[in-house]
Phi, psi and omega in degrees: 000322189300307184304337189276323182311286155320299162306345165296299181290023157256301204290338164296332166276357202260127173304175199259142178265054167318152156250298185209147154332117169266314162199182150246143185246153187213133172280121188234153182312280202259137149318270199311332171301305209291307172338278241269358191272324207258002160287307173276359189277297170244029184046036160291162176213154174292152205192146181278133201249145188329142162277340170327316142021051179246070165233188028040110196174179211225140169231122185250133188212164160166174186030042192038038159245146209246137167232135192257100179280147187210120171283133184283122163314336200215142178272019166260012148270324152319142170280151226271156194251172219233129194281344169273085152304118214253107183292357161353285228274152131027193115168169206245143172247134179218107178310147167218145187292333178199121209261310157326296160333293178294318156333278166347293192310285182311292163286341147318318195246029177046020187261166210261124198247182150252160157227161190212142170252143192244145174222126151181133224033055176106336168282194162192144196238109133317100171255154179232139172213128114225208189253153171300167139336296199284018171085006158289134200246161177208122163278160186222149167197152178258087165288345191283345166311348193252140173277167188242127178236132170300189181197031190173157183274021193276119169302122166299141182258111161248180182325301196252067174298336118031283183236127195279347177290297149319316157324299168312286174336288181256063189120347190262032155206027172167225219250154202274131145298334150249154195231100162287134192259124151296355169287060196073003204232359174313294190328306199297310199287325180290275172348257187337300167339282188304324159344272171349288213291310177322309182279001173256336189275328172329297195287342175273000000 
């Protein structure tokens, strides 16, 4: 009994093995629509989807996330779409680098947006929100201005826990510059690694 006690309080302390976000699925009236909104909207690209599948839906990456489309059997599966935009409201955030741009972008292409500001001790954070076709909202922000500060003692997971250096490097005092993908994206991430180590033994 004593061996069980323990080992409950080892698998408790042991962090959970999350690596990352993979994707958001979304039910949509039309696919091919959502398809062609979230190709020119946001420069996503179509990506080969299982063939076991036999429903109809789309798979999408970029910026190391995944969006999963799914056709609704019924338009009384999609949520009803909603003519107000609320940063309230459900949504997916994706940081960007130049917040005008997408401003541009948007009205070039008539889609109708909000903007919001976040303040605190001094940063300020620039937000943009709309809707998908189906009335699904997305933000665009420079969130990374803001530091990720715990508020518990729970350890944040960055890309390389491995190594404190790299780890320090990519994320260990906010958010990763690179995501390493289980997906096919090991290679990539290992290069980078090794980039990384070349150029620190350079500089060292």
């Amino acid at each position: 009994m004593g061996l069980e006690i323990v080992e409950e309080e080892v698998n408790a302390a042991l962090p959970l093995p999350l690596m990352s976000l993979n994707h958001v699925s979304f039910v949509c009236r039309s696919v091919s629509l959502s398809v062609k909104f979230y190709e020119e909207v946001l420069g996503f690209v179509s990506v080969k989807r299982p063939s076991s599948f036999n429903f109809h839906g789309a798979w999408l990456f970029n910026y190391g996330v995944g969006i999963h489309l799914l056709q609704c059997n019924s338009l009384d599966d999609v949520p009803k779409k909603k003519g107000v935009i609320n940063p309230k409201d459900n949504h997916i955030s994706f940081q960007c680098s130049d917040i005008n741009l997408l401003k541009r972008k948007l009205e070039e292409m008539g889609i109708e947006y909000v903007t919001a500001v976040v303040e605190d001790s001094g940063i300020q954070v620039d937000q943009l929100f709309f809707h998908d076709p189906d009335g699904y909202m997305v933000e665009i922000c420079n969130c990374e201005n803001l530091p990720v500060l715990p508020l518990s003692s729970s350890p944040l997971k960055f890309p390389y826990p491995k190594d404190p250096i790299l780890s320090s490097l990519y994320g260990g005092t906010g958010l990763s510059k690179f995501q390493c993908r289980p997906c096919g994206a090991e290679a990539e991430c290992v290069i980078m690694e090794n980039l990384v180590t070349d150029m620190m033994d350079i500089s060292f």
